[in-house]
C-alpha positions in Angstrom: 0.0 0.0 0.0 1.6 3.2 -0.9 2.9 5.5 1.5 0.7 8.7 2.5 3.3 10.9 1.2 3.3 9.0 -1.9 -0.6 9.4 -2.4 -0.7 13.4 -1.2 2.4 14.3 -4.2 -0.1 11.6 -7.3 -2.9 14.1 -6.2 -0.7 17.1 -6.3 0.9 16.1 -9.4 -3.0 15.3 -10.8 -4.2 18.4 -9.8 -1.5 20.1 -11.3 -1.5 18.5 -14.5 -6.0 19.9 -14.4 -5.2 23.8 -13.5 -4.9 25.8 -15.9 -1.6 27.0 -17.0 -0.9 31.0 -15.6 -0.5 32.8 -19.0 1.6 35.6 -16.6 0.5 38.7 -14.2 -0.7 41.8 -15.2 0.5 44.5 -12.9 -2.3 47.6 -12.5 -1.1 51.0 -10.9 -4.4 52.4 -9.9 -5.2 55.3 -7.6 -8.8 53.6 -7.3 -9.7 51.9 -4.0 -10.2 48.4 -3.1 -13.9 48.4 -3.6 -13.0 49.0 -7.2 -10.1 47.5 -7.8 -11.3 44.0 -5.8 -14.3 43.8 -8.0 -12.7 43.8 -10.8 -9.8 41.6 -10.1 -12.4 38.9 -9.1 -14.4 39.1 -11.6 -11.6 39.3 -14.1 -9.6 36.3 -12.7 -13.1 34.2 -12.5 -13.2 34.7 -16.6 -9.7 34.6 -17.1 -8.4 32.1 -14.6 -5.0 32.1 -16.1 -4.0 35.0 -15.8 -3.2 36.4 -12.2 -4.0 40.3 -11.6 -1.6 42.3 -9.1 -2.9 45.8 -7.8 -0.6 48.3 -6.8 -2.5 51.4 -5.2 -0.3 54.6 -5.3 -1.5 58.2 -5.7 -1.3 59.7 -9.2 1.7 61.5 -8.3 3.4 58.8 -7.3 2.1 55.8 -9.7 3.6 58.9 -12.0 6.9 58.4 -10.7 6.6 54.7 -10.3 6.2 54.0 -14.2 8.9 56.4 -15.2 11.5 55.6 -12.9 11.9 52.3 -14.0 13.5 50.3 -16.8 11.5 48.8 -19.8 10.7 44.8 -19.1 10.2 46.1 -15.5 7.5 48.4 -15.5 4.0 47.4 -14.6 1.4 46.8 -17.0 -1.8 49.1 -17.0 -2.2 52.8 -15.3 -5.1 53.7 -14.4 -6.8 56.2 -12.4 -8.6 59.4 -13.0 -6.7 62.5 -14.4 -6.7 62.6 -18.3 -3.9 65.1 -17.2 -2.3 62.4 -15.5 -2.0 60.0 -18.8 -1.2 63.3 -20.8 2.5 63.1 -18.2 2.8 59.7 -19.6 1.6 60.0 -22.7 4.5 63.0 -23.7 7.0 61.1 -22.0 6.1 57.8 -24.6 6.0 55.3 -21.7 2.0 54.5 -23.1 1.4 51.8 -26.1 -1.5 52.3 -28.8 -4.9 50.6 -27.4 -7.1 52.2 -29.6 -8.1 48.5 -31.1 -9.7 47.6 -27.4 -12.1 49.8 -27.6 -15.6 49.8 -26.8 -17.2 50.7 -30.0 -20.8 51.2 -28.3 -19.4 54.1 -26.5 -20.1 57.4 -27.7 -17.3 59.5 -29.2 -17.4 62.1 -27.2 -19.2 63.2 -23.2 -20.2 67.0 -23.5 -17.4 68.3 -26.0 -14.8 65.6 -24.5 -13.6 62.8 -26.5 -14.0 59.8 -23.9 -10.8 58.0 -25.7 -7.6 59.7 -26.3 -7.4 61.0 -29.8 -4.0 59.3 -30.6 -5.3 55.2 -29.1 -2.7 56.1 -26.2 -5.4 56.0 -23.6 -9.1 54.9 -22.8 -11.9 56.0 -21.1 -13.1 53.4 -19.0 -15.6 55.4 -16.7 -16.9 59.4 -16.7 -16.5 61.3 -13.9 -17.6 64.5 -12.7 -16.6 67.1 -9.6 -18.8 68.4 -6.2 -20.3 68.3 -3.0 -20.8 65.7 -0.8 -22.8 66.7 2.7 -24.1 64.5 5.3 -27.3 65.2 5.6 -27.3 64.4 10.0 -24.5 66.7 10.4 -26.2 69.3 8.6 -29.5 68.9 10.6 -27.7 69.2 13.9 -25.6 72.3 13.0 -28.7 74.3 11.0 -26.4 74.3 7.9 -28.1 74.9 4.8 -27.2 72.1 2.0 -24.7 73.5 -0.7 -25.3 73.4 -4.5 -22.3 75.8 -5.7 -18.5 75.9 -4.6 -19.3 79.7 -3.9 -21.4 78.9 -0.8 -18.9 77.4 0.9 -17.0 80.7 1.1 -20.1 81.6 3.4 -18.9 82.4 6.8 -21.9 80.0 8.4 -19.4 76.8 6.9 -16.4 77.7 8.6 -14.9 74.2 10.4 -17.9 72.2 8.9 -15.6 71.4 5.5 -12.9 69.2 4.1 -10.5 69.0 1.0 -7.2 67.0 -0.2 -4.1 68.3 -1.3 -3.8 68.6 -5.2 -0.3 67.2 -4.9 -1.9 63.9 -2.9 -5.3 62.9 -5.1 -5.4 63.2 -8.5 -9.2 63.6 -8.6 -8.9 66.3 -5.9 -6.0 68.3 -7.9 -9.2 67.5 -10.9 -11.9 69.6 -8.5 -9.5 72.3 -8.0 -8.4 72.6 -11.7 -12.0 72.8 -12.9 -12.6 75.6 -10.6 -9.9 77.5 -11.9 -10.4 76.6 -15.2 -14.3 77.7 -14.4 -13.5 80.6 -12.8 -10.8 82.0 -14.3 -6.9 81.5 -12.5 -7.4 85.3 -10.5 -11.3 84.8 -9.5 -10.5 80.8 -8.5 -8.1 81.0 -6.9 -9.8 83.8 -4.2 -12.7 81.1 -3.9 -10.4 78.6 -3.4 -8.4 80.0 -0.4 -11.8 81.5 1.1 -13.2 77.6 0.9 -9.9 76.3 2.2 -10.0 79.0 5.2 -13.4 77.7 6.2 -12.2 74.2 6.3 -11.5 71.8 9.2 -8.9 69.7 7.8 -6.6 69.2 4.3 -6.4 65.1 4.5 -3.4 63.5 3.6 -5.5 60.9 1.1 -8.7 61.9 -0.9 -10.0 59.1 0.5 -10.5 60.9 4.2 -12.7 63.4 2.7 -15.8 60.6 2.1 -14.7 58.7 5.0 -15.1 61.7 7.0 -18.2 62.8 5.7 -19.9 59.6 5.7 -19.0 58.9 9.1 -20.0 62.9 10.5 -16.3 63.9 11.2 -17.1 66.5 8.3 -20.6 68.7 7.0 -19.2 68.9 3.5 -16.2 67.6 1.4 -15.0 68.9 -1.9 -15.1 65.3 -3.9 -15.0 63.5 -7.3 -18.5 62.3 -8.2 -18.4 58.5 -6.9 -16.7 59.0 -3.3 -20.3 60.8 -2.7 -22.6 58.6 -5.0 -20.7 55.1 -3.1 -21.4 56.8 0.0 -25.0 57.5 -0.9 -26.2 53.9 -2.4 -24.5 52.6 0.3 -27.0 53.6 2.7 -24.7 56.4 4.6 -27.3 59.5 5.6 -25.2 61.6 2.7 -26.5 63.8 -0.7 -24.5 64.4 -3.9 -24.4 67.7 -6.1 -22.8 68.9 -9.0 -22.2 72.6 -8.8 -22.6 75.0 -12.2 -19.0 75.2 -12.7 -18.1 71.5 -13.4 -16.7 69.1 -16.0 -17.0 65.4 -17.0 -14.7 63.9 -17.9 -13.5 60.5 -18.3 -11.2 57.7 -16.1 -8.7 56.5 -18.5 -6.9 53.2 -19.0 -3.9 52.9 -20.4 -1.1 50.3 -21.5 2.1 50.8 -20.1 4.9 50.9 -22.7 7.8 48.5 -21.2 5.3 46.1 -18.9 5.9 42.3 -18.7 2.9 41.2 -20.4 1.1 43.0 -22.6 -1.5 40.3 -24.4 -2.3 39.5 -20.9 -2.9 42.9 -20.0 -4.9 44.0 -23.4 -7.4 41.2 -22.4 -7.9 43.3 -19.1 -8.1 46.3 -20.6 -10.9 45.0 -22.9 -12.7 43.6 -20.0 -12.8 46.7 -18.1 -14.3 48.8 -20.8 -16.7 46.0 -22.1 -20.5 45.7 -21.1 -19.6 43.0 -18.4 -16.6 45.3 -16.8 -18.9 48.8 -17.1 -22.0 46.7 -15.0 -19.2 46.5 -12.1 -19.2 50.2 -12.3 -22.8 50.1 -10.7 -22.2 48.5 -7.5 -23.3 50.4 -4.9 -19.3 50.4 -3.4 -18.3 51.9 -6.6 -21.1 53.9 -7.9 -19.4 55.4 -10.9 -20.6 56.4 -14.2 -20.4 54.0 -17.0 -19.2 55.7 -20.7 -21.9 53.9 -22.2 -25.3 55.7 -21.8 -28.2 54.3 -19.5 -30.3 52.8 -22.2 -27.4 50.5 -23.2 -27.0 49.4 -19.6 -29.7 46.5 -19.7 -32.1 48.1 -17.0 -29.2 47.7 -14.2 -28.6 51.8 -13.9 -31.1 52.8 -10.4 -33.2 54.9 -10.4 -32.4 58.7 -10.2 -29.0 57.8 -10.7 -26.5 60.9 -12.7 -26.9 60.8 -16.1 -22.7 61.8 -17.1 -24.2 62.8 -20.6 -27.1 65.1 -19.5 -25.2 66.4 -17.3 -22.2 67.3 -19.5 -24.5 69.3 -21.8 -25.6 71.8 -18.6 -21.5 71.9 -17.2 -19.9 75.3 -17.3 -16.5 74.1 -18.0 -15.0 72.7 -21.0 -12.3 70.9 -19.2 -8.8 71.3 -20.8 -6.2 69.0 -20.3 -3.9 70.5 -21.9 -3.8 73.5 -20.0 -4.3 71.1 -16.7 -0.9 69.4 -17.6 0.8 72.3 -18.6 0.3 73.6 -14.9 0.2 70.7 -12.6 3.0 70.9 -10.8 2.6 74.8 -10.0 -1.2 74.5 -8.9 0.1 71.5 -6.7 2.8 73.8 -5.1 1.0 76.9 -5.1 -1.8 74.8 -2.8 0.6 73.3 -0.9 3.0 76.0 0.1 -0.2 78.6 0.9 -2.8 76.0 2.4 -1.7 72.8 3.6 1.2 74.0 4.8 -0.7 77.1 6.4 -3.7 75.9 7.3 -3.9 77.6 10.6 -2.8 80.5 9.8 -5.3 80.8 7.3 -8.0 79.7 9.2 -7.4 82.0 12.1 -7.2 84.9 9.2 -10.6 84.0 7.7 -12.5 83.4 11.2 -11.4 86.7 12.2 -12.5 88.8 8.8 -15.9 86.6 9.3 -16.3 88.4 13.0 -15.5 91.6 11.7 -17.8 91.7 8.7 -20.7 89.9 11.3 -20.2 93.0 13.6 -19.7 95.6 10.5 -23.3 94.5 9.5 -24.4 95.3 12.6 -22.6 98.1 13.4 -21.1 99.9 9.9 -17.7 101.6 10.2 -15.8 103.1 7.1 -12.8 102.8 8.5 -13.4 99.3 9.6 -14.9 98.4 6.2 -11.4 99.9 4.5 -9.3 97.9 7.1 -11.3 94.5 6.6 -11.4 94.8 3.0 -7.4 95.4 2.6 -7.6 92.1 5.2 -9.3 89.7 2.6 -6.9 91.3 -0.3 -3.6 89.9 1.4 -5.8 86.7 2.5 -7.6 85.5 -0.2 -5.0 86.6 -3.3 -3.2 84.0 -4.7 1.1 84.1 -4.8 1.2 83.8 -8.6 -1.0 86.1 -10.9 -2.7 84.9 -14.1 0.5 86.3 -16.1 3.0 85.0 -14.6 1.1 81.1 -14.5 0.6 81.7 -18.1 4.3 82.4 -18.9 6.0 79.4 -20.9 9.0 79.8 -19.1 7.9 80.1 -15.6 5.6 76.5 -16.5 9.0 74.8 -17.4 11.1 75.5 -14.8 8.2 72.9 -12.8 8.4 70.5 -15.4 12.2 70.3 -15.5 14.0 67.8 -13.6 14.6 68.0 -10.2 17.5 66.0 -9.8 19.2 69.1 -11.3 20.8 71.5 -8.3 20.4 74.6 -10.7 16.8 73.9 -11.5 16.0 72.4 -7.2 17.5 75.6 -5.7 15.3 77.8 -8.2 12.4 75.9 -7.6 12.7 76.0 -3.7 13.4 78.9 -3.3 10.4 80.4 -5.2 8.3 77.2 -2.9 10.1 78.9 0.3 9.1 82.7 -1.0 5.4 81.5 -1.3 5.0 80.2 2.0 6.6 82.5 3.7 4.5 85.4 1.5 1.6 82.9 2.5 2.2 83.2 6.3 2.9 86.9 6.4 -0.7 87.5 4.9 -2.4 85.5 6.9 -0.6 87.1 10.4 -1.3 90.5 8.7 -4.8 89.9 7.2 -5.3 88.3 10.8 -4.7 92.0 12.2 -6.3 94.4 10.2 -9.5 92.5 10.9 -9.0 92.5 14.8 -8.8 95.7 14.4 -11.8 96.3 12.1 -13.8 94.5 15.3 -12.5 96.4 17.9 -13.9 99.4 15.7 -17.3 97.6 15.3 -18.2 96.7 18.9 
């Protein structure tokens, strides 16, 4: 009789010889979270059950950085996240391969004026996305907070602590919000809103994922989010509403095929899937809830009810988002944010809680001199470093874009970073003043 180790290495050795060979793994950089990414990769591996998929979640900034810094034959596969900017980087450093061949050919061309596949194959849309407001609805109740619909509201003094942002230079889909409001805007006008929002909020997290979390738990009133962080909270039965403000854009979530990776067939067949009926469906899921680029009535009845139409809603958006002019500046809006709000946060917070005192007692009590000294107060706070000329100069755009690794370009760069935050926290110490002194005037 054979020996048990005998009989446990025949079935081995059977069950070997039954599995299907592994054709290779397909390695995905994806700034998406694990309610996405999961779905997918099961339902991916369940049709495909040779072929392994590995998920590597970085930011955009750094799955950026990841796929450039290394070698051909050691790259991952597939990017993909939600900046078109994003794949623009890659795109114009040729690190992306044609996929134009995988596309979904029941997709429409275009969303709005937006082509929902790159132009040139290098990229594909795989979902649309849009940009707003996320509230919880409890929170609101409690503190007698009105519900926002435009960015502009959140400027009002009644929001101040009750709101929540990322960092540009940490979430591609936030640096996405804040682009589109400039872009809305204009660079002089959005950036004023901008600082006024970000001196009414409680906290710059260091992942966009803490904005939903935050809301959808009651840590937050409002966060500034892209479209599915509030719609996955929503339809999954958190006590939290969804808006798109006027000035917004959709836009797609792009795929691409990562000139260099290991296996490329293996990773075309996942690209395919992903932006086929089967892979849009997963879209729906109430942990996902993002917008498919095919239109509802070629979703087989599974889109619910009152859900965002990305198409009707493109036709009403303000902006005609331009990713162009997104990539041209990416690195500079990322700076600018950092060096003025995340890394000044308190200072401007202090700065626009006291010019909200002083304008509450100039409306009771009205004071030219006051008025004068509070008006020069939200000059010096809510102005941005750089003006509209100088972020449209060429030269001034390159000098962001050029390596790093280079002393010349480094010590130019950080210098004008340490100038800005510095400027930053003078403004806000200063802006701080005047209005103390506007409601000592007042009372």
């Amino acid at each position: 009789m054979p020996r048990p180790s005998i009989l446990r290495l025949a079935a081995l050795t059977l069950a070997l010889a039954a599995a299907p060979a592994l054709a290779g793994t397909v390695t995905v950089v994806t700034s998406f979270p694990k309610e996405l990414t999961q779905a997918y990769k099961s339902a991916f591996e369940k049709a495909n059950p040779e072929i392994k998929l590995e998920v590597l979640n970085k930011n955009t900034v750094q799955g950026i950085a990841y796929v450039r810094e290394l070698p051909a034959g050691q790259r991952p596969d597939i990017f993909w996240a939600s900046a078109p900017d994003a794949f623009e980087v890659l795109a114009g450093m040729k690190l992306l391969d044609n996929v134009a061949a995988l596309a979904n050919r029941s997709a429409p061309a275009k969303v709005g004026s937006y082509p929902i596949n790159n132009p040139e194959g290098l990229y594909l849309g795989q979902a649309l996305a849009g940009y707003g407001l996320m509230w919880n609805t409890r929170y609101m109740a409690a503190n007698k907070l009105p519900a926002p619909r435009q960015w502009a509201d959140l400027t009002k003094p009644a929001y101040f602590g009750h709101v929540a942002m990322s960092a540009p230079s940490r979430s591609g889909t936030t640096h996405l919000t804040v682009e589109t409001m400039l872009q809305g805007e204009g660079w002089e006008k959005g950036w004023t809103q901008l600082l006024q929002i970000a001196g009414n909020c409680a906290a710059i997290t260091e992942r966009s994922f803490g904005v939903p979390d935050g809301v959808n738990n009651g840590q937050f009133g409002v966060g500034l989010v892209i479209d599915f962080f509030g719609l996955a909270g929503k339809y999954s039965g958190f006590p939290v509403e969804f808006a798109y403000p006027d000035v917004t854009a959709i836009v797609p979530a792009n795929i691409a095929l990562v000139a260099g990776g290991k296996n490329a067939d293996e990773a075309k067949k996942f690209i395919a899937f992903s932006v086929s009926s089967e892979g849009q469906a997963l879209l729906l899921d109430p942990k996902i809830s993002r917008l498919p680029i095919l239109p509802p009535d070629q979703m087989g009845g599974k889109v619910p009810a009152g859900y965002p139409n990305p198409f009707e809603i493109a036709k009403r958006a303000k902006v005609k988002f331009d990713s162009d002019l997104s990539e041209s500046r990416y690195n500079v809006v990322s700076s600018m944010f950092d060096q003025t709000i995340t890394f000044r946060l308190k200072e401007l917070q202090a700065a626009a809680k006291a010019i909200h005192a002083a304008e509450a007692a100039l409306a009771k009590k009205p004071n030219a001199k006051a008025a004068e000294q509070v008006k020069q107060a939200r000059d010096l706070a809510f102005s941005p470093v750089v003006g509209e000329g100088l972020a449209g100069n060429k030269e001034f755009l390159a000098l962001f874009t050029a390596n790093k690794k280079d002393a010349k370009v480094n010590k130019e760069v950080t210098g004008l970073e340490d100038r800005w935050n510095s400027q930053a926290r003078d403004h806000y110490e200063r802006a701080r003043g005047l209005a103390e002194q506007a409601l000592a005037l007042a009372k």
